[in-house]
C-alpha positions as CSV (number, residue, x, y, z in Angstrom):
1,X,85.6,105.6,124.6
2,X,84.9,109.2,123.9
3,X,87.1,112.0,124.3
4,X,86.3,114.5,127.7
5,X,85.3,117.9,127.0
6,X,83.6,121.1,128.1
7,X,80.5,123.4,127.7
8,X,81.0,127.1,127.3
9,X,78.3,129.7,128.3
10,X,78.0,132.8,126.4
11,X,77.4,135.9,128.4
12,X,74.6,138.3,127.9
13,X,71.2,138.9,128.8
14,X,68.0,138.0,126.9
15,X,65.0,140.0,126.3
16,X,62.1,139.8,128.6
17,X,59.9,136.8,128.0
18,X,61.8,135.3,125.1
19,X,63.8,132.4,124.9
20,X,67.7,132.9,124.4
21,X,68.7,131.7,120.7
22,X,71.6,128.7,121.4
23,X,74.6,130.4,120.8
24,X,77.6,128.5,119.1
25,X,79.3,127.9,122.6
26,X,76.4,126.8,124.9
27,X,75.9,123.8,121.7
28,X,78.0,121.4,122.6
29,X,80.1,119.5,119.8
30,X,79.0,115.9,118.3
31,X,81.6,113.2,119.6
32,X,84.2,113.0,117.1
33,X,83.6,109.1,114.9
34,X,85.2,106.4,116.4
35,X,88.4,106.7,114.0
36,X,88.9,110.2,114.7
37,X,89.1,109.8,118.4
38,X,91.7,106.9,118.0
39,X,93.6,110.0,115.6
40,X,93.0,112.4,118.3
41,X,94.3,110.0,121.2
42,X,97.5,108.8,119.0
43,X,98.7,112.4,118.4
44,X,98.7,113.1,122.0
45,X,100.2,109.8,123.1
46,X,102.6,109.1,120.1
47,X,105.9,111.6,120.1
48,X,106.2,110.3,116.2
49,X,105.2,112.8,113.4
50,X,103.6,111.4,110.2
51,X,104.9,114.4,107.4
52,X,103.6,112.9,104.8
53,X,101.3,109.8,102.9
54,X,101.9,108.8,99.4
55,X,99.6,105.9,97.8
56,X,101.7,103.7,95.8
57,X,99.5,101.0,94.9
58,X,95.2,100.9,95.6
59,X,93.2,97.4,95.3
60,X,91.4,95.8,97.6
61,X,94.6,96.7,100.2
62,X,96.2,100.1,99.5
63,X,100.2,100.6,99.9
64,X,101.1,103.6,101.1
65,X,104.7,105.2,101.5
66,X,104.7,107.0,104.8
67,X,107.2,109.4,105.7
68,X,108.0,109.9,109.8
69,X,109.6,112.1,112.2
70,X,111.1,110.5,114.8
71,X,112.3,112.1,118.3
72,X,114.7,114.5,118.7
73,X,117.8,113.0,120.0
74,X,120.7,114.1,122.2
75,X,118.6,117.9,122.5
76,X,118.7,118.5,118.6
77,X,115.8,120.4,117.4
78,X,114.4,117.8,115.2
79,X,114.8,113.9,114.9
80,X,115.5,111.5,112.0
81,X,113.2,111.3,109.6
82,X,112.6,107.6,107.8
83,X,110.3,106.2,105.3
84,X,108.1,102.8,105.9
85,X,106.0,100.8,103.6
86,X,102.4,100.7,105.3
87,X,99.5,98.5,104.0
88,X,96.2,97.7,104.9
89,X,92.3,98.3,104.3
90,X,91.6,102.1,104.5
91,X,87.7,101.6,104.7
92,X,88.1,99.0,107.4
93,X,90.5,101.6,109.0
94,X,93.3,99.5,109.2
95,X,91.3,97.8,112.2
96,X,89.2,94.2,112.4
97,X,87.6,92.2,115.2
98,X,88.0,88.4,115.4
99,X,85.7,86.2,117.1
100,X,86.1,83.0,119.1
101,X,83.0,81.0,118.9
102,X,82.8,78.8,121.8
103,X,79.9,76.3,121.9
104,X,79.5,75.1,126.0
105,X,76.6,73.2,125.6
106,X,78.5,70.5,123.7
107,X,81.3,70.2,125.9
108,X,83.4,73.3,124.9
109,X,84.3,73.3,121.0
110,X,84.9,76.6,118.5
111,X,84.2,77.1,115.2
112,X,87.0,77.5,113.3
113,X,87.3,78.2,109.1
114,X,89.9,77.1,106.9
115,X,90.4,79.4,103.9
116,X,93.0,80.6,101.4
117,X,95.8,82.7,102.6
118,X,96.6,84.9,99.7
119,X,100.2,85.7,100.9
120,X,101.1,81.8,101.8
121,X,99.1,80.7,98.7
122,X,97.7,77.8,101.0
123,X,94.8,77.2,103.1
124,X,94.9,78.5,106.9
125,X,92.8,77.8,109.5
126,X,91.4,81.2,111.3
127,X,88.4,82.1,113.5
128,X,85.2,84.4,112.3
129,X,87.4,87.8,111.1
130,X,85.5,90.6,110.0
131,X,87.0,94.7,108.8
132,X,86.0,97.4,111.1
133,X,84.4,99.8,109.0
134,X,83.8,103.4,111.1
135,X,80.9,103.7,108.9
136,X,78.6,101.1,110.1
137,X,80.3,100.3,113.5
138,X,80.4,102.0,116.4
139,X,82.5,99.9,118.0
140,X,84.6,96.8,118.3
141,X,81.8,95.2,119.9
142,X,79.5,96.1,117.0
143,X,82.1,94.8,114.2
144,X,82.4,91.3,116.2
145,X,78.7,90.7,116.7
146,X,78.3,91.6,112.9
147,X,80.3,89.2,111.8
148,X,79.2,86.7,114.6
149,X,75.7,87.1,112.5
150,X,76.8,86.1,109.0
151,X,76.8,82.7,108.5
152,X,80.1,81.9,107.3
153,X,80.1,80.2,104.3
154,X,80.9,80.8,100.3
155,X,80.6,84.7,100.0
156,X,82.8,85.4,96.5
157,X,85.1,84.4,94.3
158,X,87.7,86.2,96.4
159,X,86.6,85.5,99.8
160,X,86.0,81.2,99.0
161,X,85.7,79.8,102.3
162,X,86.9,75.8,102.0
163,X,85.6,74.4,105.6
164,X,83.6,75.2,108.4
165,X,83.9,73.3,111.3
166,X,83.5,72.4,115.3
167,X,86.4,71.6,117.1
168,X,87.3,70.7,120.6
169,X,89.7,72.0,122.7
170,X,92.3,69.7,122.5
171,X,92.6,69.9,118.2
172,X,92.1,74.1,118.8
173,X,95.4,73.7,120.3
174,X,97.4,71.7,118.3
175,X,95.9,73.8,115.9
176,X,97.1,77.2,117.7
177,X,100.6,75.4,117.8
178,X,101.0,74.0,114.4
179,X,101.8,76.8,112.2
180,X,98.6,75.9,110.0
181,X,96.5,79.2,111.9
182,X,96.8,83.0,111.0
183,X,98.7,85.0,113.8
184,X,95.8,87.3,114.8
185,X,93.2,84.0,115.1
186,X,96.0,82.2,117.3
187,X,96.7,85.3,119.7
188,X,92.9,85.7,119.8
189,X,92.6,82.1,120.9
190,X,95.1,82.2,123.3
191,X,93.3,85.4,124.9
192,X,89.9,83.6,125.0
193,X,90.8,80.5,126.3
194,X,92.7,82.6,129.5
195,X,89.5,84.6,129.9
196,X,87.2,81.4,129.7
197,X,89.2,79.9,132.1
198,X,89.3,82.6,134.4
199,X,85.8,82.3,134.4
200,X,85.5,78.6,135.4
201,X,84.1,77.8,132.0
202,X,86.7,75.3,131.3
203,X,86.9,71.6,132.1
């Protein structure tokens, strides 16, 4: 969703016969990328003020120490301030997409994979999960459709997939209840199966 804006007119007059030159106000700015509009949106919405970012720790995931500003309280001029641990994937923008593959033609099953958990140290079950990266999506449509086209399957030695497989509905929810699926693929789950039903798609 873009950000609304406006297109200035210069005034003035231009000679007889010629074509005005496109001054820098009647060119209308380039739409900000997709993670900059998210930026621009949460500094108007958000009455918390990041003061500073300090990168403890950069691999694959990069830990960051971020100071905040909190709120003033009780009509002070300025609120607490408070540091947090924050990790995640800078060039996935801290965002991902997850998709719920749902097969109708046999009777309503999803794919699901089962793959290592690095922070359980045991195998999970999760649905298709792919990094939003602002550089080659433009959207979180794009992302999930992009990683609706790979093939899941062995990819590298850090990313080993174990299993790929169909299941039906009634082993996706045992599934979604058994502690033995990652959060965001469960909550994703949940969400798809009240939209497929809204739609009459399930039995």
């Amino acid at each position: 969703m873009g950000l609304g804006g406006s297109t200035r007119t210069a005034a003035g007059r231009a000679d007889p016969g010629s074509d005005p030159e496109p001054s820098p106000q009647q060119t209308a700015a380039p739409p900000p990328p997709v993670a900059q509009q998210r930026e621009q949106q949460r500094e108007q919405q958000q009455p918390f003020r990041i003061l500073s970012e300090e990168i403890l720790h950069k691999r694959y995931l990069t830990l960051y120490n971020r100071t905040v500003q909190f709120p003033a309280e009780d009509g002070g001029a300025e609120g607490p301030v408070l540091e947090y641990d924050i990790i995640g994937h800078p060039q996935a923008d801290f965002h991902f997409a997850v998709v719920f593959p749902f097969h109708s033609a046999d009777g309503g099953s999803v794919t699901l994979i089962r793959e290592y958990a690095q922070g359980l140290n045991q195998l999970m079950w999760c649905l298709p999960t792919g990094g939003f990266d602002p550089r080659r999506h433009t959207s979180y449509e794009a992302c999930a459709r992009a990683e609706a086209d790979e093939a899941p399957g062995r990819r590298d030695h850090e990313e080993l997939t174990i299993e790929v497989v169909r299941v039906g509905l009634p082993e996706l929810r045992r599934l979604m209840l058994s502690g033995d699926m990652l959060l965001p693929s469960v909550t994703t789950c949940f969400l798809a199966l009240e939209r497929l039903q809204e739609q009459g798609l399930l039995k």
